[in-house]
VEXDREN-2710 file (C-alpha; in Angstrom, 1 decimal):
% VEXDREN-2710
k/r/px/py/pz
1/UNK/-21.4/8.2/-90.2
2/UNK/-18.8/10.4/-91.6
3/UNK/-19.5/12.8/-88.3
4/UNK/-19.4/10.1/-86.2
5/UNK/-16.1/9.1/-87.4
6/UNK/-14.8/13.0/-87.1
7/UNK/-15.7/12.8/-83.1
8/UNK/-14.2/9.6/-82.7
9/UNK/-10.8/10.8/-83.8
10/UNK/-11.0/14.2/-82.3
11/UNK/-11.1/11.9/-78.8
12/UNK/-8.3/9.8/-80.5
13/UNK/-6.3/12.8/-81.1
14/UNK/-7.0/13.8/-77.5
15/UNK/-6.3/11.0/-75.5
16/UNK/-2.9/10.9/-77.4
17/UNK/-2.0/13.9/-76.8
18/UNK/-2.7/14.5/-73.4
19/UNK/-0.9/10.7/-72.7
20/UNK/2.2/12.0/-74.8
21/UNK/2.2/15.6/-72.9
22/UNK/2.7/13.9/-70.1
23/UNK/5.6/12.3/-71.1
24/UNK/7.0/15.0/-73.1
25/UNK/6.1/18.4/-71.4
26/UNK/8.2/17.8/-67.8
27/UNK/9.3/21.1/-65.4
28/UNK/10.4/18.9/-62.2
29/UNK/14.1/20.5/-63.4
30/UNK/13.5/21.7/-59.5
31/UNK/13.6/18.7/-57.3
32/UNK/16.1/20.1/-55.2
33/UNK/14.8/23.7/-54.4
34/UNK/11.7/23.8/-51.1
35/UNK/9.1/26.4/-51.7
36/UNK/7.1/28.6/-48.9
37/UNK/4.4/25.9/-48.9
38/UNK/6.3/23.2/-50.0
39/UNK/5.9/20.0/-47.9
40/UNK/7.5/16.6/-48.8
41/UNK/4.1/14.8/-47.6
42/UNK/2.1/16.4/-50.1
43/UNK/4.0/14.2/-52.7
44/UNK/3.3/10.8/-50.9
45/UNK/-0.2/9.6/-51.8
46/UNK/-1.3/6.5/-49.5
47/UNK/-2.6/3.3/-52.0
48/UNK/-5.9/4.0/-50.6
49/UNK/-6.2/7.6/-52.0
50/UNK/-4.3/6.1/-55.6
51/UNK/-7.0/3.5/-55.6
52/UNK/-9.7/5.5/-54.5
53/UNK/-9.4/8.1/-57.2
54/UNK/-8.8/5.3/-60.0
55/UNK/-12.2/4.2/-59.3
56/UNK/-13.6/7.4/-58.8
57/UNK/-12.2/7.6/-62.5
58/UNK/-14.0/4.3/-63.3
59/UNK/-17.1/5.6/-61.6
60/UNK/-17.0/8.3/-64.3
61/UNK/-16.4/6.0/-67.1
62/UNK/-19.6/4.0/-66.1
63/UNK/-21.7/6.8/-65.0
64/UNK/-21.2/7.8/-69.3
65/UNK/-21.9/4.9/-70.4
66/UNK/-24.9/4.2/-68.6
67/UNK/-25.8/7.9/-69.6
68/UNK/-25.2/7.7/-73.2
69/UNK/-28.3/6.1/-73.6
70/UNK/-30.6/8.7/-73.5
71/UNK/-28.8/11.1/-76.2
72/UNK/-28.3/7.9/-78.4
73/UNK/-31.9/7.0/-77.8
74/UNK/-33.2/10.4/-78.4
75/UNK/-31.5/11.3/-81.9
76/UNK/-31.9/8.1/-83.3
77/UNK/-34.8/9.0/-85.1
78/UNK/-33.1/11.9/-86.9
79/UNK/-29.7/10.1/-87.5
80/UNK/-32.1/7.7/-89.2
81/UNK/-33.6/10.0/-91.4
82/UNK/-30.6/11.9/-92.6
83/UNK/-28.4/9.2/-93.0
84/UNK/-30.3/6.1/-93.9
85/UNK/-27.4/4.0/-94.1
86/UNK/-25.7/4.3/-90.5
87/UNK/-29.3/2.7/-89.5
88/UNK/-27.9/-0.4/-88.6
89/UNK/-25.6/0.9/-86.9
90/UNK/-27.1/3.5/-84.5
91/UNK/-30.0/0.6/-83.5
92/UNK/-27.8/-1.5/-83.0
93/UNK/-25.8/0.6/-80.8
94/UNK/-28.9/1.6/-79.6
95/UNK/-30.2/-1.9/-78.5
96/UNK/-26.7/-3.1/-77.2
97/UNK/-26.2/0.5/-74.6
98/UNK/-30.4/-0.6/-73.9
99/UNK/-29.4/-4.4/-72.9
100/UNK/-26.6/-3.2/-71.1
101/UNK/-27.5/0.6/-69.3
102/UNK/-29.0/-1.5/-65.8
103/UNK/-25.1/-3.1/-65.6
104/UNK/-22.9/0.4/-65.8
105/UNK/-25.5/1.8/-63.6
106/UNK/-25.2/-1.1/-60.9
107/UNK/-21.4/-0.4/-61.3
108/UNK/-21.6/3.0/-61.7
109/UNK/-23.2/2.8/-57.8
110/UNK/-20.9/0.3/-56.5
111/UNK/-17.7/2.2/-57.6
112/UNK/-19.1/5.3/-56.5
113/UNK/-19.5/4.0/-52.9
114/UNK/-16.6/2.2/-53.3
115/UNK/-14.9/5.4/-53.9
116/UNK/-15.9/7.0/-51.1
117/UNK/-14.7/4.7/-49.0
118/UNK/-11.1/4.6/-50.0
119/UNK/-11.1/8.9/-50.2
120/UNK/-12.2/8.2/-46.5
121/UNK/-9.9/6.0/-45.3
122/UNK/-7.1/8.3/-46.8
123/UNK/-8.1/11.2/-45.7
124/UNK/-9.6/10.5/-42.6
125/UNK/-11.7/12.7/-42.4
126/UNK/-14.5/14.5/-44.8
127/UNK/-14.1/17.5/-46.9
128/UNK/-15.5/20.0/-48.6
129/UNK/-15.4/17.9/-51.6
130/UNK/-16.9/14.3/-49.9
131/UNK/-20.0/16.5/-49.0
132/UNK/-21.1/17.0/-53.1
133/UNK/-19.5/13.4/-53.4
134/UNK/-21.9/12.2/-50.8
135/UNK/-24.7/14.2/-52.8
136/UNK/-24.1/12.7/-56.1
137/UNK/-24.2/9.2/-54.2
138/UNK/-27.1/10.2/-52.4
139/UNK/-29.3/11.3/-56.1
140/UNK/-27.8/8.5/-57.9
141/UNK/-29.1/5.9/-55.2
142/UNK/-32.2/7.7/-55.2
143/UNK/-32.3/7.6/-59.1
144/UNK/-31.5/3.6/-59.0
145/UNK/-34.1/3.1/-57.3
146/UNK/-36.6/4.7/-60.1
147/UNK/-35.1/3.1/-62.4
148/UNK/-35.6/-0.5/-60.9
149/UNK/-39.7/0.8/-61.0
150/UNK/-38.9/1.1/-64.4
151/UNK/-37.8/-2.3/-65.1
152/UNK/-41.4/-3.4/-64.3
153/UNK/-43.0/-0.9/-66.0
154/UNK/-41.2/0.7/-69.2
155/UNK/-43.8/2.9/-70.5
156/UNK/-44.4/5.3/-67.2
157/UNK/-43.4/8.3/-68.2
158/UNK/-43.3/10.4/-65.0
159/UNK/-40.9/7.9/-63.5
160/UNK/-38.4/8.1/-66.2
161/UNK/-38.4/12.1/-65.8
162/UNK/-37.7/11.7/-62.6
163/UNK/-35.4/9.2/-63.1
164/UNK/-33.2/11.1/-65.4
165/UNK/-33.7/14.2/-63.6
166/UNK/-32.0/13.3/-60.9
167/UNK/-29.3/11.6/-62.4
168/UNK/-28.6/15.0/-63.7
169/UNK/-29.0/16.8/-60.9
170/UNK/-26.3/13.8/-59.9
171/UNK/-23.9/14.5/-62.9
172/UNK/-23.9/18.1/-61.6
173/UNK/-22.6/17.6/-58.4
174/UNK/-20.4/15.1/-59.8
175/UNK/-18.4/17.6/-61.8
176/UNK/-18.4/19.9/-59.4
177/UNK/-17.0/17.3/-56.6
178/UNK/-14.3/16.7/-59.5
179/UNK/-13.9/20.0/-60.7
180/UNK/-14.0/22.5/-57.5
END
């Protein structure tokens, strides 16, 4: 628990921070002076492009907590063990992310699609980046579709590797669509 509680205001700390360095930390002193590549379009983002990467944020945000699950699920056993008295806690954690892991994965979908759509209708065309976007959509439709054989049947394991296999084959190219 007392780890637990260490993490949890590490991401605190961060989340303050990087809001408040925003705020703070500002080198715009140049507004006035035009660079080589400078171009006053660059600055104007279209509402579909600000909307489209809020909820290609929120697709994040639901992808991890449909996919916190698993590591909850998987060292529940040992946080158990070695600290007897966050028990209720972690299975109860445990059963509410279970109860609730088909509902950030149907969002997780739709925002994902959703998100596509609005990069598209900004941009007008598709990048380099919409093609690992379009990936990750791709694996994590595939992936869905698993996962609703597993609703009828818990206990098959091959399903459920296959299943999270390529839902981390679709977390891959999800950081690489945000990160390159």
């Amino acid at each position: 628990m007392k780890s637990l509680k260490i993490i949890m205001t590490a991401f605190l700390f961060t989340f303050v921070f990087a809001f408040f360095a925003n705020i703070i930390v500002s080198a715009d002193d140049f507004e006035d002076e035009k660079y080589e590549q400078y171009d006053e379009d660059d600055e104007k983002e279209g509402p579909f492009e600000e909307f489209g990467k809020m909820v290609g944020w929120g697709t994040a945000i639901s992808m991890g907590a449909a996919g916190i699950l698993l590591p909850v699920r998987r060292t529940t056993k040992t946080i158990v063990k070695k600290a007897p008295s966050a028990k209720k806690f972690v299975l109860t954690l445990s059963q509410f992310l279970g109860k609730r892991h088909v509902f950030f994965g149907i969002i997780a979908l739709g925002l994902s699609l959703l998100h596509g759509v609005f990069m598209f209708l900004s941009e007008g065309e598709l990048e380099g980046e919409a093609i690992s976007g379009i990936g990750s959509v791709l694996f994590m439709s595939i992936a869905a579709g698993f996962g609703f054989a597993l609703l009828k049947n818990k206990k098959t394991k091959r399903v459920r590797t296959v299943h999270i296999t390529l839902l981390g084959i679709t977390v891959l190219l999800g950081m690489f669509h945000i990160f390159i």
